[in-house]
N, C-alpha and C positions, 0 to 999 in steps of 0.2 A: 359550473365546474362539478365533476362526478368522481367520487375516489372509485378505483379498480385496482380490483384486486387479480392477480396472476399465478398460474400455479408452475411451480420450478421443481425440479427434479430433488428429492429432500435425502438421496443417498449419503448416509452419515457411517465413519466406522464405528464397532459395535464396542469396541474394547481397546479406545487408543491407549492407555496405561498398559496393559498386554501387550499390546503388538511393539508398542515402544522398547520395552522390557526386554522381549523376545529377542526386536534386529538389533538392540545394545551391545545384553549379551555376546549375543555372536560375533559383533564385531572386537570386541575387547579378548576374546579366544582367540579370533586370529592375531590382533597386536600383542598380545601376551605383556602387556606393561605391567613390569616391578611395583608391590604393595607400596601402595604411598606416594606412588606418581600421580602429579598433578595434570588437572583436565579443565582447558579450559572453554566453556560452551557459549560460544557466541550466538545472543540476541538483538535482533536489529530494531529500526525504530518505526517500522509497520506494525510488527509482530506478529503472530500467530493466533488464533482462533484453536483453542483456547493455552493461551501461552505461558500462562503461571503453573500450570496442568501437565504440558508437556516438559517445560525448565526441573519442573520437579520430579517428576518422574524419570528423566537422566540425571538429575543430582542424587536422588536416591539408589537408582542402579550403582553409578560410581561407588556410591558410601557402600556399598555391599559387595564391589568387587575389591574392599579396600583401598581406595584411591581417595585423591582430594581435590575434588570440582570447584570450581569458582566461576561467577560470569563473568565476561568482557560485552560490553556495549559496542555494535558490529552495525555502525550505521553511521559508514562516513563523515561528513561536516556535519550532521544534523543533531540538533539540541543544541544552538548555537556556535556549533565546532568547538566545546569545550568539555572536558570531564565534567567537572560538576552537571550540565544540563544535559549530559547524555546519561547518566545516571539518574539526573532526574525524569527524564523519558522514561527509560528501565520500570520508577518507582510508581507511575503512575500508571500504568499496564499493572501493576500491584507487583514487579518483581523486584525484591530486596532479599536479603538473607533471610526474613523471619520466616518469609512466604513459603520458597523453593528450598533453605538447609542448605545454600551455598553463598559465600559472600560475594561482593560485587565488588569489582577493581577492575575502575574508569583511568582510559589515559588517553592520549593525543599522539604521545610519542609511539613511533613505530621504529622497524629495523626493515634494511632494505634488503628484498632479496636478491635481487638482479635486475635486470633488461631484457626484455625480449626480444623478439627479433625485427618488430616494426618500432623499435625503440620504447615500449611503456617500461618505465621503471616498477616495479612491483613493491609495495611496504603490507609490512602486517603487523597489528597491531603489536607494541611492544609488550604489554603480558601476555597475549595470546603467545608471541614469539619462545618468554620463557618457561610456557607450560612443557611438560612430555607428551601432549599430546593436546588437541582441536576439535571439537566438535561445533558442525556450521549447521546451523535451523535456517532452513531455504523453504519458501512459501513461494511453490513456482505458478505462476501467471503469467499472464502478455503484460508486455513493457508498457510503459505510458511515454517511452521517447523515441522507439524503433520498432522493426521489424524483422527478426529474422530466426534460426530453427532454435537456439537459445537465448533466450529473456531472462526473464529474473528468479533466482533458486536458488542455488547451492552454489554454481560458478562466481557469479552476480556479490552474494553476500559473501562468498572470501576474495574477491580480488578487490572491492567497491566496499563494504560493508565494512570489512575486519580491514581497509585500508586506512581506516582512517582517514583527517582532512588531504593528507599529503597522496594516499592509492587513488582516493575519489580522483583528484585534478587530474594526477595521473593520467587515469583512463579516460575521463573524460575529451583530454585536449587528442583523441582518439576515434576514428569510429567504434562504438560501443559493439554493433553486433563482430565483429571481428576482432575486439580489442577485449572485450570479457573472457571472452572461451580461449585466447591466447594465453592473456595472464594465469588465468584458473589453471593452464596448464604448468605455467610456472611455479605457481605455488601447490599444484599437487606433487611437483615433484620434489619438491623442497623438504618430503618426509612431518612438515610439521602438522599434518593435519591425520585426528584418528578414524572420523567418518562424519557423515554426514546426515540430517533429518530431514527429507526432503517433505514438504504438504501441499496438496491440493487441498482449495476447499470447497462448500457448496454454495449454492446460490444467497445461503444464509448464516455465512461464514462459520461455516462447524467446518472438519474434520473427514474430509471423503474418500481420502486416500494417504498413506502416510508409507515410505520406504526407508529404511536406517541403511544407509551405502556406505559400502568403503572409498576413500577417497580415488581410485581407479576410473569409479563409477559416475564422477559427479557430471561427465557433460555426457551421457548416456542416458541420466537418468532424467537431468534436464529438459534436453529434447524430448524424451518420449513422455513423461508430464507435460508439458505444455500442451499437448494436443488433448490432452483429458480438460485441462486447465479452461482451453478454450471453449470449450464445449458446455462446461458448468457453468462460467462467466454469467453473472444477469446482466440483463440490458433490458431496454422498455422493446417492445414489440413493435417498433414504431419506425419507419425511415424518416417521417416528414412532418414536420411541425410549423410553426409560426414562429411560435416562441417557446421559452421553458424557462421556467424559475428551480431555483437549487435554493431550499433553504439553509444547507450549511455544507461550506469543503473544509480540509485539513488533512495537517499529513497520517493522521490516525485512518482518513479516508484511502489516502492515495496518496503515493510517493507525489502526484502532481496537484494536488489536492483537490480535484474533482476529473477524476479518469476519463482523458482522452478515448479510450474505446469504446465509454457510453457515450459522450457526448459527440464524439465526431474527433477522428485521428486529427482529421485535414486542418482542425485548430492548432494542431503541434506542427503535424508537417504538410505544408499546402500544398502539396504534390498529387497527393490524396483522392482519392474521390471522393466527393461530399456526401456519402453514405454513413452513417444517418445525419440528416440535414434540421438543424433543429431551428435554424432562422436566428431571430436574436436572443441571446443569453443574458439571463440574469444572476446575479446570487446573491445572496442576502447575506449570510453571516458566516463565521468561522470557529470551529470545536475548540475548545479550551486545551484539548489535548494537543493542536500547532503549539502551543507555548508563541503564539504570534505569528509563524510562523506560515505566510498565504503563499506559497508558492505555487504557482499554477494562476492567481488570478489572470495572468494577463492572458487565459482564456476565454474568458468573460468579457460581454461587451458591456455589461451597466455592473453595476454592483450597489450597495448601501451604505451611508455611512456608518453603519452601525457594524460591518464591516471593516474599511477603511481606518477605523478607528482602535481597532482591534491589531492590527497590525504591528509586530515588531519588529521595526526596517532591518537592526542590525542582525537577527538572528534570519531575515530572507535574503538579506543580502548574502550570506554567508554562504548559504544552501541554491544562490542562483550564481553565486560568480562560482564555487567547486564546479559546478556542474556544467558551467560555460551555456547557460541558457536565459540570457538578460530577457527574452521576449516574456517568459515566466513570469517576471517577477513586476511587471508593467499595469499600472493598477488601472483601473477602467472609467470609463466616465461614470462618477461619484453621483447617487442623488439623495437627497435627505433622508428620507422613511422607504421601508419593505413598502408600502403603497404606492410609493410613489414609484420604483422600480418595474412592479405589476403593471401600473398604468401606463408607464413608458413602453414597456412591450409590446402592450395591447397597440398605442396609440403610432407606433411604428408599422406593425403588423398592419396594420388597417391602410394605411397608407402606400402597401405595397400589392393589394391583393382587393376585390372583391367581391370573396363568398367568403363563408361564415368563419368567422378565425379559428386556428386549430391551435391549442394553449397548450400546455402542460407543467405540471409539479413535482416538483420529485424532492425527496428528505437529504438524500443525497446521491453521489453515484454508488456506491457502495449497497444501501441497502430498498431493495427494487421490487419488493414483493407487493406494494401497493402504492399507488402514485395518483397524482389526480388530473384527468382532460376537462377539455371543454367539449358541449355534446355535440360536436360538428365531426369529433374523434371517433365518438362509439362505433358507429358501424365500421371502422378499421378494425376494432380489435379482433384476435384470433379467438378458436374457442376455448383456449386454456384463460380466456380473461372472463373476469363476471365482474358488473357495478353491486359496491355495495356503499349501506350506509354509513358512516365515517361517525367518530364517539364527540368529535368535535367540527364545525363547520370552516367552511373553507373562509376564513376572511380576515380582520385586522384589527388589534386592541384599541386604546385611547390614542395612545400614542404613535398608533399607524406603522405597528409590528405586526408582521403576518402570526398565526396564530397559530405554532409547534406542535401543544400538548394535546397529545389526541387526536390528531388534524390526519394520522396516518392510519390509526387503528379504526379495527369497526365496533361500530357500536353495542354494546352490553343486548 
């Protein structure tokens, strides 16, 4: 196995606290809202790059246009579909009052605004509901469950996000690409939103683009993001593999916790064409930051128990029955140790094929700047890839754990 390294487009904005400032500003002159009107700024449970950064820097605009900001937690059922553990999501992103200079008030309960016209009920969150005014932080990407000109951003996070457990199902028991941009519509006309923060980011999760919209704007700004969106996305350079190992998913990773666009759509929707084809999947473990929470395994064909273990049924339960995706939540054939996972790959892989097996590793779907083949791979790669030496080697402790620290970066 060979780490390689890729090179990705590294467009970063120069002066997000600026520019943030700036389209705040502006938009609070057009609202013209009364000193001491509250605002409340919905954060979801992906978050943003870098998202205590941007939280504060609209709490601080607020406090300077005399106003009183506060967050709301704007991510559906997730953090077990309970305030406390949506707040506790919030806290571990590091956003609390000490951090950002606005308090946090978590709730469940929502107000309902209407019905649309393919019947979704529309709720939002019930403090968001009695602020004077909404601000939605939308990190618009491709979807991990659909296809079509609006995904996930600004629309997405106030009809789904700020819906709380009761918006999610909502839209869910809905087709999403037509059931999003519906609702969004409903609830932009409901007055109760002030604008909107919409982000692209880059291939190394910074900051590449950022617009402050007024609520008019959100499925306008939507769509024409996403095509920027698309474009920055990492993925490995790779259509066709054997196998591939993930040493770790979660929802800090991916709303699905290891992102169907890297690894191949046609594992969410088999309609699909098996572009990119990665043969059999493995994954080893899960980021502390799920709070247990594996949703997406049942992407995976093997997994670890060291994974499996990790697992907290009732908070993926939670997050697979809102979202009516039981396949999700389906856990894989289980094998004792990360080696033993490796070897199954390999030991499947040989037995469908042979010439020389084509491997790969990756930290996660998320972050794709260096990942590791087998050398049957090299001569695929493009020229934006070069082999380098890696600070730790590719292979497995005592206890037969593949070996994290270092395993990515190159060597001193």
């Amino acid at each position: 196995m060979h780490l390689v390294r890729q090179a990705f487009a590294t467009a970063e904005l120069d002066d997000l606290q600026g520019h943030l400032t700036t389209g705040l500003r502006r938009q609070l002159d057009r609202a013209a809202l009364p000193p001491r009107s509250t605002v409340a700024i919905a954060v979801g449970s992906r978050g943003v790059s870098p998202v205590v950064e941007v939280v504060k820097t609209l709490a601080r605009g607020l406090h300077d246009a005399g106003l009183q900001p506060f967050v709301v937690p704007a991510m559906g059922s997730h953090g077990g579909g309970t305030a406390e553990g949506q707040a506790s999501v919030l806290a571990d992103y590091g956003v609390h009052e000490q951090s950002v200079g606005a308090p946090v008030r978590a709730t469940m309960d929502t107000v309902e605004l209407g019905r649309t016209a393919s019947g979704i009920t529309v709720h939002l969150d019930a403090e968001a509901a009695g602020a004077d005014g909404v601000i939605v932080i939308g990190r618009v990407k491709p979807h991990t469950g659909f296809r079509g000109p609006i995904e996930s951003g600004l629309c997405k996070m106030s009809v789904i996000g700020l819906g709380n457990r009761r918006g999610a199902e909502s839209l869910h028991a809905h087709p999403l690409a037509t059931g999003i941009p519906e609702a969004a519509a409903l609830i932009v006309a409901s007055g109760h939103l002030l604008c909107g923060v919409a982000l692209v980011e880059n291939a190394f999760d910074r900051p590449a683009r950022a617009e402050v919209v007024p609520p008019e704007a959100f499925h306008a700004t939507d769509e024409n993001l996403l095509k920027l969106a698309r474009q920055l996305m990492p993925r490995l350079p790779l259509d066709k593999l054997d196998g591939l190992l993930i040493d770790r998913m979660g929802k800090n990773i991916s709303g699905s916790g290891m992102d169907p666009n890297v690894v191949g759509m046609w594992r969410r929707l088999s309609e699909l064409d098996r572009t990119p084809d990665y043969g059999w999947l493995a994954v080893l473990g899960l980021t502390p930051e799920s709070h247990g929470n594996a949703v997406g395994i049942g992407l995976a064909d093997l997994c670890s128990r060291k994974l499996a273990d990790a697992i907290d049924h009732e908070a993926l339960a939670m997050n697979t029955l809102t979202a009516m995706a039981l396949h999700a939540a389906k856990v894989p054939l289980t094998l004792p140790t990360d080696r033993a996972c490796y070897e199954t790959v390999l030991h499947l892989a040989e037995r469908s094929t042979d010439r020389p097996l084509r491997v790969g590793r990756i930290r996660n779907t998320l972050d794709l700047e260096t990942f590791w083949v087998s050398e049957s791979v090299l001569h695929d790669l493009p020229g934006s890839c070069e082999v380098i030496d890696s600070a730790s080697p590719f292979g497995f402790d005592a206890d037969d754990a593949i070996l994290e620290t270092g395993a990515f970066e190159p060597s001193a």
